[in-house]
NUTIMI-861698 format. One record per atom (N, C-alpha, C, O, CB): y, x, z; atom name. Coordinates in steps of 0.001 Angstrom, whole numbers, padded with zeros to 6 digits. Glycine has a CB too. Layout:
+---------+---------+---------+------+
|      c2 |      c1 |      c3 | kese |
+---------+---------+---------+------+
|       Y |       X |       Z |   CA |
...
+---------+---------+---------+------+
// end
This chain:
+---------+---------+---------+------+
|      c2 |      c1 |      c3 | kese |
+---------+---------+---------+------+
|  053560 | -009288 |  187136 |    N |
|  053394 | -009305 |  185711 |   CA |
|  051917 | -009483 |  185410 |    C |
|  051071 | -008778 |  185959 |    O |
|  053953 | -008020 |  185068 |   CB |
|  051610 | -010442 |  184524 |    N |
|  050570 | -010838 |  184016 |   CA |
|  049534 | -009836 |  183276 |    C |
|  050072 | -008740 |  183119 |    O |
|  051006 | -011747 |  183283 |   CB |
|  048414 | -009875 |  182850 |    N |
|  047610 | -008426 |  182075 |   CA |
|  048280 | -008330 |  180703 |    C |
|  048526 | -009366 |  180086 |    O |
|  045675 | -008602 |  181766 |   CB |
|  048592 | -007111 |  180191 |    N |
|  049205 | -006662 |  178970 |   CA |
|  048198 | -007419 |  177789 |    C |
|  046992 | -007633 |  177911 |    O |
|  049250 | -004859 |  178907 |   CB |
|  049004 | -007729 |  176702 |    N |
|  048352 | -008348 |  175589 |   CA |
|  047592 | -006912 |  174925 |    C |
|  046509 | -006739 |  174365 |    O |
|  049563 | -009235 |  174496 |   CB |
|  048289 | -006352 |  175145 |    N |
|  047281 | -004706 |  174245 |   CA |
|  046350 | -004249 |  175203 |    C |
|  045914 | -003126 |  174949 |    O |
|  048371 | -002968 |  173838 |   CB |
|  045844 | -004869 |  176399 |    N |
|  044610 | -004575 |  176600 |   CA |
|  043216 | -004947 |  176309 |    C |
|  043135 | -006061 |  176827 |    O |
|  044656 | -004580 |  177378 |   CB |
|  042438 | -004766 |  175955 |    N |
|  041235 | -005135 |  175077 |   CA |
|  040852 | -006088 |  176021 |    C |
|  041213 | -006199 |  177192 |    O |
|  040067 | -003972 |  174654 |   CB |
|  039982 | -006843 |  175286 |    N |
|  038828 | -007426 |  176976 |   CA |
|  038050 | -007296 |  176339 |    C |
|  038068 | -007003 |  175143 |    O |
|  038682 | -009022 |  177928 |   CB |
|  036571 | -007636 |  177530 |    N |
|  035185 | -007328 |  177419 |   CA |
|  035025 | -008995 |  177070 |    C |
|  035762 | -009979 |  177008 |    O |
|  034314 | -006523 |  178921 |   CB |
|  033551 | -008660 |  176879 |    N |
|  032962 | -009970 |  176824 |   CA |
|  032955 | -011206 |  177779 |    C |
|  032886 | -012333 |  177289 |    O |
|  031861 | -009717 |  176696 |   CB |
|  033016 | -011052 |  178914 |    N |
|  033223 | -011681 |  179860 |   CA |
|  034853 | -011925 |  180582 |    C |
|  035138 | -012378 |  181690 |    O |
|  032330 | -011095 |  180575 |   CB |
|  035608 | -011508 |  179649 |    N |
|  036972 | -012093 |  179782 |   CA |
|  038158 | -011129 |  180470 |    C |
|  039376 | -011266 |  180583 |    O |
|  036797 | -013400 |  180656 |   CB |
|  036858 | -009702 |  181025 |    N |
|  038023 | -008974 |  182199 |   CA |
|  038201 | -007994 |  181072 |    C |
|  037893 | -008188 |  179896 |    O |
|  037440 | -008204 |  184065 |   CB |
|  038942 | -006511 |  181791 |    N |
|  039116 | -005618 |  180618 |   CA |
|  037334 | -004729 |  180316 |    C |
|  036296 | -004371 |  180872 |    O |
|  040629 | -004344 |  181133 |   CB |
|  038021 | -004778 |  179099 |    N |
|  037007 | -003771 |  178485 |   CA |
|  036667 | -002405 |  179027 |    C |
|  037472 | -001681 |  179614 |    O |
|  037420 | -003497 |  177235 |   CB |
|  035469 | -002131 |  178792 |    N |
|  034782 | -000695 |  179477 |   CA |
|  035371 |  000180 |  178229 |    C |
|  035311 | -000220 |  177066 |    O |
|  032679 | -000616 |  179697 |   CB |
|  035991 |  001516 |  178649 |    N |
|  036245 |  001987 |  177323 |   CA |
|  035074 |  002555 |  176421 |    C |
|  033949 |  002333 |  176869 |    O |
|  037214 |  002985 |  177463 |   CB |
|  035133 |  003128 |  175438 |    N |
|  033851 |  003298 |  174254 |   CA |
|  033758 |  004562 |  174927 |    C |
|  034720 |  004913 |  175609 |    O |
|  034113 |  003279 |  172283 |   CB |
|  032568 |  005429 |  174825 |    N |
|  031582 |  006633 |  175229 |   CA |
|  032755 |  007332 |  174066 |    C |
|  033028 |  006881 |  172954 |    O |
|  029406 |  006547 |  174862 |   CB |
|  033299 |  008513 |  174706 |    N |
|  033382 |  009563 |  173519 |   CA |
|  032896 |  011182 |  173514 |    C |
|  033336 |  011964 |  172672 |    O |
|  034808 |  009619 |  173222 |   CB |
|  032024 |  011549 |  174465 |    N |
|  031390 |  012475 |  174329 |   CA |
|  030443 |  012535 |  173215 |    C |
|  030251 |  013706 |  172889 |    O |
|  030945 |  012631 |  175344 |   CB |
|  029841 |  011768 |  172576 |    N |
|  029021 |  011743 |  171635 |   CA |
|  029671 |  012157 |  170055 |    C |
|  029435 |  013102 |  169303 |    O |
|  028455 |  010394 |  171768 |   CB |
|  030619 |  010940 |  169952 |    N |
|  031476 |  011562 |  169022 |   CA |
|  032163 |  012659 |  168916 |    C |
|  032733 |  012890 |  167850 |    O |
|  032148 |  011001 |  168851 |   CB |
|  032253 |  013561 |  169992 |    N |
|  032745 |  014653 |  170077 |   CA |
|  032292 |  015528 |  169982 |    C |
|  032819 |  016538 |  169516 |    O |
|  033166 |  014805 |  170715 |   CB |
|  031036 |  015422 |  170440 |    N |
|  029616 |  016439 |  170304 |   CA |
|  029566 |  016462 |  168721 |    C |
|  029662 |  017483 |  168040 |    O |
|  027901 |  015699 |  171093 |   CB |
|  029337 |  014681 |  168066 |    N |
|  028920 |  015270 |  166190 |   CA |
|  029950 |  015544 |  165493 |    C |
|  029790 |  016066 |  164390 |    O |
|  028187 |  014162 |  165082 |   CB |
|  031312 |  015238 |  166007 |    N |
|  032368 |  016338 |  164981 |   CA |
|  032681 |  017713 |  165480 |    C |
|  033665 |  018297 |  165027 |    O |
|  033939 |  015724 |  164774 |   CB |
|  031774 |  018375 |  166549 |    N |
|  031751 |  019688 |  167111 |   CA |
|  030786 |  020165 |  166440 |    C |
|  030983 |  021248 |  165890 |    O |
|  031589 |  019851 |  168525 |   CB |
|  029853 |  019698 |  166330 |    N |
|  028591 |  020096 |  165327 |   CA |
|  028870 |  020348 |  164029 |    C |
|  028573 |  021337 |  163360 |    O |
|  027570 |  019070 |  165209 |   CB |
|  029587 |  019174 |  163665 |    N |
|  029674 |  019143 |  162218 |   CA |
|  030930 |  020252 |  161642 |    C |
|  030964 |  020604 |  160463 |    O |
|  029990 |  017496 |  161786 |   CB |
|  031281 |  020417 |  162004 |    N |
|  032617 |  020995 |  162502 |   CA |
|  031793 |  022280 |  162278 |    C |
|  031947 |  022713 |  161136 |    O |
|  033374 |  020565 |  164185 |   CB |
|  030964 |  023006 |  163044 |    N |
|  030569 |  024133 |  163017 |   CA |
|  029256 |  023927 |  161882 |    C |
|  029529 |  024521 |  160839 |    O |
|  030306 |  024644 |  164526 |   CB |
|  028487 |  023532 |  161853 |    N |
|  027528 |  023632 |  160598 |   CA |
|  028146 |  023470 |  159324 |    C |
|  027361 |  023546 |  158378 |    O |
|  026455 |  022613 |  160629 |   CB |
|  029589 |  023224 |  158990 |    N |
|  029714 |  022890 |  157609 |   CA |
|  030589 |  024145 |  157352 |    C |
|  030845 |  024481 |  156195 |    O |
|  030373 |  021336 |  157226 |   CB |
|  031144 |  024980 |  158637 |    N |
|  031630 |  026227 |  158531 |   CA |
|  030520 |  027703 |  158398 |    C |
|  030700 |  028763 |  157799 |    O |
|  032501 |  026243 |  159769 |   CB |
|  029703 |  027365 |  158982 |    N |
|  028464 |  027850 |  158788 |   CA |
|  027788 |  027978 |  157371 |    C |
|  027770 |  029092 |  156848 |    O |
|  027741 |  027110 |  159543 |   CB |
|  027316 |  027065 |  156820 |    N |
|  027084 |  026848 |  155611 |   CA |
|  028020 |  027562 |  154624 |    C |
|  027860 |  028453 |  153790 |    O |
|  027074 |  025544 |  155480 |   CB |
|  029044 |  026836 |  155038 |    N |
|  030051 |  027911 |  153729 |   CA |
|  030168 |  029078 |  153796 |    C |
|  030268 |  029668 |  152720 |    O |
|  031492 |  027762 |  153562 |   CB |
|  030203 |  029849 |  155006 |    N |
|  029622 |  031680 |  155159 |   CA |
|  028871 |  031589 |  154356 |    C |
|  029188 |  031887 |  153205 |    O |
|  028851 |  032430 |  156511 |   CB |
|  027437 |  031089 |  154703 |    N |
|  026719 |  031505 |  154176 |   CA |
|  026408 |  031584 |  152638 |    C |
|  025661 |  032292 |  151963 |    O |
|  026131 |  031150 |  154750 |   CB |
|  027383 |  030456 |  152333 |    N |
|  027168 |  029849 |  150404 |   CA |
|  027400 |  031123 |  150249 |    C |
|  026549 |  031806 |  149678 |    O |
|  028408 |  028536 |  149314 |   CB |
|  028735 |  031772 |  150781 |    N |
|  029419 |  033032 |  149939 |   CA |
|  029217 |  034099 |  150649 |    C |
|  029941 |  035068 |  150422 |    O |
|  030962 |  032987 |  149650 |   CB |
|  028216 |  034186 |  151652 |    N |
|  027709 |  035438 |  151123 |   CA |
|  026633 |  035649 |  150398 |    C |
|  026626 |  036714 |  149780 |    O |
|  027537 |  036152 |  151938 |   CB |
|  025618 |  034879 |  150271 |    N |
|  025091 |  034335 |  149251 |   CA |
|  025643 |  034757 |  147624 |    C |
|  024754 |  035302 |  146970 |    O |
|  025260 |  032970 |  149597 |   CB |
|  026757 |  034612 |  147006 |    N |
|  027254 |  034208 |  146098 |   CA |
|  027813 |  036296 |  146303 |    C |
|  028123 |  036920 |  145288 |    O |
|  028290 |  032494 |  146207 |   CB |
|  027818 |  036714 |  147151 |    N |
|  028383 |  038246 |  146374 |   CA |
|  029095 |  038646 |  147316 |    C |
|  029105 |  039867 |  147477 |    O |
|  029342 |  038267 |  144919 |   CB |
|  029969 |  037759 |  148307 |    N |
|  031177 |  038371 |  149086 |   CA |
|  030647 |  039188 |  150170 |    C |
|  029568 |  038972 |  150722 |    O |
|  032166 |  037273 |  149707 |   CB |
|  031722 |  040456 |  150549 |    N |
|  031236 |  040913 |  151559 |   CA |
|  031679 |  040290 |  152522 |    C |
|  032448 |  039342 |  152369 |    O |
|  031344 |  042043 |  151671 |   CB |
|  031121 |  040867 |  154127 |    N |
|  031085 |  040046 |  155263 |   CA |
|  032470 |  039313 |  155647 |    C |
|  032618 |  038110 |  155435 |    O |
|  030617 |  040901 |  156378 |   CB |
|  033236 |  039925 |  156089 |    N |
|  034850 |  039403 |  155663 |   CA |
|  035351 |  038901 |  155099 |    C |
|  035858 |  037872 |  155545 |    O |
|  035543 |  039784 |  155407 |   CB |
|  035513 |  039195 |  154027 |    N |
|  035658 |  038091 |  152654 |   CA |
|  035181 |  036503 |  153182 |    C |
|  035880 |  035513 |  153397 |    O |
|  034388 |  038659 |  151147 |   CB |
|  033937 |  036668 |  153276 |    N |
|  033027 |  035631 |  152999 |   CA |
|  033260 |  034622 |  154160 |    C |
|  033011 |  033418 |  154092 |    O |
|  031521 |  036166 |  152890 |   CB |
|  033876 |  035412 |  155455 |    N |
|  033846 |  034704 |  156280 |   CA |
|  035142 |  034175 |  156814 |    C |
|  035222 |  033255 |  157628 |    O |
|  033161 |  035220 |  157003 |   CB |
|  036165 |  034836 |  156288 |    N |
|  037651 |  034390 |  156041 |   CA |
|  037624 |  033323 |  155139 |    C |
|  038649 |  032648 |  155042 |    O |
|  038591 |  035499 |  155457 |   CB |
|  036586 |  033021 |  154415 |    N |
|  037135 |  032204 |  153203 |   CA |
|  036636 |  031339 |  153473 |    C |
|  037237 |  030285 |  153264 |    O |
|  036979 |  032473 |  151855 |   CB |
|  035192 |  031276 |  154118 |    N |
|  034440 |  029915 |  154745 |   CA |
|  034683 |  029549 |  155852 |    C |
|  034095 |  028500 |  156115 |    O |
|  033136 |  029913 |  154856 |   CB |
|  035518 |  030074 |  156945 |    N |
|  036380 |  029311 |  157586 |   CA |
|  037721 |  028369 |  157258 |    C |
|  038164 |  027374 |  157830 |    O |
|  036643 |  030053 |  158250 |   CB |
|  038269 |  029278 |  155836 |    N |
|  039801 |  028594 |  155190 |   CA |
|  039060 |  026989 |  154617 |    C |
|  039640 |  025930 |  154857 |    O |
|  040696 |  029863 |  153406 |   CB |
|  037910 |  027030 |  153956 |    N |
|  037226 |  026505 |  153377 |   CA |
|  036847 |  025386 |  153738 |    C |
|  036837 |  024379 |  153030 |    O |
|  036555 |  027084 |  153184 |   CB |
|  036465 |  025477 |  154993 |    N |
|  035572 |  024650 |  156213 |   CA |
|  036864 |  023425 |  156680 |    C |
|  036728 |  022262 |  157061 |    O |
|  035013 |  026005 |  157914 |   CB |
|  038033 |  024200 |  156474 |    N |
|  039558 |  023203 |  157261 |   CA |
|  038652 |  021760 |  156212 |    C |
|  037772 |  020950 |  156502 |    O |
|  042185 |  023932 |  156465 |   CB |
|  039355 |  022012 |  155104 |    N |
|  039376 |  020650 |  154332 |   CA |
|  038009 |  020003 |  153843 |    C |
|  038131 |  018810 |  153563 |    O |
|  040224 |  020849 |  153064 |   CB |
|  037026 |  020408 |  153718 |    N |
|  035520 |  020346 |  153760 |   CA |
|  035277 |  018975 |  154754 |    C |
|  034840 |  017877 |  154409 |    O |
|  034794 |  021919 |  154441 |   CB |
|  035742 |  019453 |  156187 |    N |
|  035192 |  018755 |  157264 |   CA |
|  036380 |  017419 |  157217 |    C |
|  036226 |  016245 |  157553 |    O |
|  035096 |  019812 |  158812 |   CB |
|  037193 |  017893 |  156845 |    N |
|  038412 |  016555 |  157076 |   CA |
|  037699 |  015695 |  156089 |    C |
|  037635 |  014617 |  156679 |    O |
|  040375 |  016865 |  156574 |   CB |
|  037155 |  015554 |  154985 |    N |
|  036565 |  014879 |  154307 |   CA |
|  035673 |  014421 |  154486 |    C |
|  035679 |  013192 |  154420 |    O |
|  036461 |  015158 |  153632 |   CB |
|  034355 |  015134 |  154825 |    N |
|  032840 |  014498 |  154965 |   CA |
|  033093 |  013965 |  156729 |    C |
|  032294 |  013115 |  157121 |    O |
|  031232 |  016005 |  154656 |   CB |
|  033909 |  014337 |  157498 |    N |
|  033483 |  014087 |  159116 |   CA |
|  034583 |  012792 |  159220 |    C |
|  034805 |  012158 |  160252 |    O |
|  033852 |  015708 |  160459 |   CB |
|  034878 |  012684 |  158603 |    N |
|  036510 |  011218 |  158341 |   CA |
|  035387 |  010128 |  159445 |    C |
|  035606 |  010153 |  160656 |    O |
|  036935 |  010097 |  155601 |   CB |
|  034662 |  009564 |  159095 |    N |
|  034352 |  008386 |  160030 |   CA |
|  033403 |  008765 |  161010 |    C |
|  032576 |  007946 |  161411 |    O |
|  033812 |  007171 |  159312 |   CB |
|  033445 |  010107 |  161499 |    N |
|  033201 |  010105 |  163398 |   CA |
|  034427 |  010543 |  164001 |    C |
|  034504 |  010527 |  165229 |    O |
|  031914 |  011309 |  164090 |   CB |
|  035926 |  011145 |  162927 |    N |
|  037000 |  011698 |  163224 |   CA |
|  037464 |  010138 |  163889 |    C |
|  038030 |  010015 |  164976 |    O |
|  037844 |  012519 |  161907 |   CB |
|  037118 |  009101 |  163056 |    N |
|  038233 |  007930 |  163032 |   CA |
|  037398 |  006901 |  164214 |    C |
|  037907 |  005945 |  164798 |    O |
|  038497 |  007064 |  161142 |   CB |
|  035872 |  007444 |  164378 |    N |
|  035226 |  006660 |  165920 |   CA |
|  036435 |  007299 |  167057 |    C |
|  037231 |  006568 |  167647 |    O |
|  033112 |  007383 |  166493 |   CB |
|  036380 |  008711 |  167205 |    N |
|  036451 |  009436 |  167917 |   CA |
|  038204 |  008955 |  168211 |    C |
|  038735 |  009087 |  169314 |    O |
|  035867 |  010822 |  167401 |   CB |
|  038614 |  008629 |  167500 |    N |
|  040064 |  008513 |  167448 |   CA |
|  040272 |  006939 |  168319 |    C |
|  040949 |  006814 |  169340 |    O |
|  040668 |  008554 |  165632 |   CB |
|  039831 |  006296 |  167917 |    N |
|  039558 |  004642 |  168315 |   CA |
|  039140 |  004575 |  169919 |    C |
|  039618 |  003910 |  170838 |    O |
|  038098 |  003898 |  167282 |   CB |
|  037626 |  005912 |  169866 |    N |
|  037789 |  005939 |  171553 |   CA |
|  038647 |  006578 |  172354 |    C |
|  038648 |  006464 |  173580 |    O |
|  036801 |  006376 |  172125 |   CB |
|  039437 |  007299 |  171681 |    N |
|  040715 |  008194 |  172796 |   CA |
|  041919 |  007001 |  172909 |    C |
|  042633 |  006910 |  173908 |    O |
|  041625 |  010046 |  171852 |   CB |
|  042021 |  006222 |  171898 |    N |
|  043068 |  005333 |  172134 |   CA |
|  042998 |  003583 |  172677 |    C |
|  043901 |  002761 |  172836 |    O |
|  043661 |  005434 |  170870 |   CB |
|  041342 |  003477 |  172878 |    N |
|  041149 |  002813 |  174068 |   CA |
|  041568 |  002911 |  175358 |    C |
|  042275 |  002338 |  176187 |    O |
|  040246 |  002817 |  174198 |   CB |
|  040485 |  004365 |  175134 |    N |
|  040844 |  004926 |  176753 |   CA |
|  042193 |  005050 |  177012 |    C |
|  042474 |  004580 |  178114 |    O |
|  040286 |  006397 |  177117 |   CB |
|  043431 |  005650 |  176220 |    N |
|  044438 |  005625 |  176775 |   CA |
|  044876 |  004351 |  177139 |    C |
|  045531 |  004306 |  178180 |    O |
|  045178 |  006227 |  176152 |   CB |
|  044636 |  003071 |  176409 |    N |
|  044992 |  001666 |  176815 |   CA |
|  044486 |  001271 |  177873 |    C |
|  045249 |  000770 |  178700 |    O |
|  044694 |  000742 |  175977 |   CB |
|  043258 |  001357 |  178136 |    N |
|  042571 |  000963 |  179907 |   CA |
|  043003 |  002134 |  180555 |    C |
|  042620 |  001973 |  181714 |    O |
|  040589 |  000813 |  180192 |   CB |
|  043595 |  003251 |  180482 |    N |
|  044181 |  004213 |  181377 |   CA |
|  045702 |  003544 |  181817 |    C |
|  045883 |  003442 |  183030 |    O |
|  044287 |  005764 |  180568 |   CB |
|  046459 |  003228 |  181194 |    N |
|  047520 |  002784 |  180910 |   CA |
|  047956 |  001266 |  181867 |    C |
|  048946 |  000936 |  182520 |    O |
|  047386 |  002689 |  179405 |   CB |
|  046632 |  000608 |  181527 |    N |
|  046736 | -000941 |  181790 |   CA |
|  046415 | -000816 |  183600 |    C |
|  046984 | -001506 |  184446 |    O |
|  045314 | -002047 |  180680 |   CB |
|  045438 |  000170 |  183856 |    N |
|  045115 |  000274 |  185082 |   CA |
|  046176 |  001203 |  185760 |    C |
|  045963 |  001270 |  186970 |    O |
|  043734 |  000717 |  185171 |   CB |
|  047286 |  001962 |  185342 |    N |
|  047967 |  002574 |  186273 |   CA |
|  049496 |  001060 |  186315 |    C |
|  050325 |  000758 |  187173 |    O |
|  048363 |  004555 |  185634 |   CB |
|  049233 |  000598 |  185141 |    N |
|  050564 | -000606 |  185281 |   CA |
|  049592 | -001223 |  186911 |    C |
|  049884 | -001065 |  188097 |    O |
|  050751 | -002300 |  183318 |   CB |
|  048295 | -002001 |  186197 |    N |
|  047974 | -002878 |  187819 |   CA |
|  048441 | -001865 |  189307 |    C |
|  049198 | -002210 |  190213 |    O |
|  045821 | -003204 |  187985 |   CB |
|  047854 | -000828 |  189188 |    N |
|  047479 | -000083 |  190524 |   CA |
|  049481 | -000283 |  191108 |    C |
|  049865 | -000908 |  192096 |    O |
|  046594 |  002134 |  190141 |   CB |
|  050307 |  000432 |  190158 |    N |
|  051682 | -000301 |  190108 |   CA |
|  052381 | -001352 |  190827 |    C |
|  053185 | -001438 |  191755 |    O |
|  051747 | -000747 |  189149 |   CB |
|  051632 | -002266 |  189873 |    N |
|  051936 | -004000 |  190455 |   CA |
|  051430 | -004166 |  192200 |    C |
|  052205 | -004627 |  193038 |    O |
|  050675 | -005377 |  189301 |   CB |
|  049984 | -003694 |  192547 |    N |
|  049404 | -004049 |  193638 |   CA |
|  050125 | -003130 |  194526 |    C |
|  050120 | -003750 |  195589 |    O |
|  047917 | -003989 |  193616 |   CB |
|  050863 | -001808 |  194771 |    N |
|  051312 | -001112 |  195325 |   CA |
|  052620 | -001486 |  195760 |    C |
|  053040 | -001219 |  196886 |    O |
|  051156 | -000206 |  194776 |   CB |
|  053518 | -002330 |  194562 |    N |
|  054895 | -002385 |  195029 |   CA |
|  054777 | -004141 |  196162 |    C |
|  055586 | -004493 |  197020 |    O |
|  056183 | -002407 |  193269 |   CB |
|  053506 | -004882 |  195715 |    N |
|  053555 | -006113 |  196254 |   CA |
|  053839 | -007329 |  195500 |    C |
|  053291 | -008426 |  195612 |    O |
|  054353 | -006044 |  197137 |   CB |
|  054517 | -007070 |  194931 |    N |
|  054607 | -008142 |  193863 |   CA |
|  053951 | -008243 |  193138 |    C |
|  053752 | -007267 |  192416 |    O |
|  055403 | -008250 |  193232 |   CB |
|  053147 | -009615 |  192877 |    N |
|  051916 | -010117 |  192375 |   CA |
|  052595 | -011332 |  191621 |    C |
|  051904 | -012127 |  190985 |    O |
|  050714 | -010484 |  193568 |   CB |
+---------+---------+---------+------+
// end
């Protein structure tokens, strides 16, 4: 069987290297925690006691980050589902070369 049409290629015609996703993972881990951070702090700031403040800026933080972090969520997403495609494409070859039939 010939190379899958849903595998990407590189520039030079073979498959594609998949995209880096430690990076993106690192700034929606960051972001992720500084925008939960911040909101503690708005409200305790604002009067709440410690609990309060920090139950609520975690509840707070869910939909906060789904909003402002949307396009390193949607890098980050693009590189896991590369990688699963060159994961995928390379266990079909390893497959093909194992049973012999080419």
């Amino acid at each position: 069987m010939a190379e899958s049409s849903t595998a990407p290629a590189g520039p030079a015609g073979g498959p594609a290297t998949p995209p880096r996703i430690l990076p993106w993972l690192l700034i929606y881990t960051v972001g992720r925690l500084a925008i939960a951070a911040a909101l503690v702090l708005i409200l305790w700031l604002a009067g709440l006691d410690q609990w309060s403040g920090l139950l609520f800026g975690l509840l707070l933080s869910m939909p906060v980050s789904y909003l402002l972090l949307r396009p390193s969520r949607e890098r980050l997403n693009e590189g896991l589902a590369a990688r699963s495609i060159a994961r995928r494409t390379a266990k079909e070859d390893l497959r093909t070369r194992l049973s012999g039939a080419e």
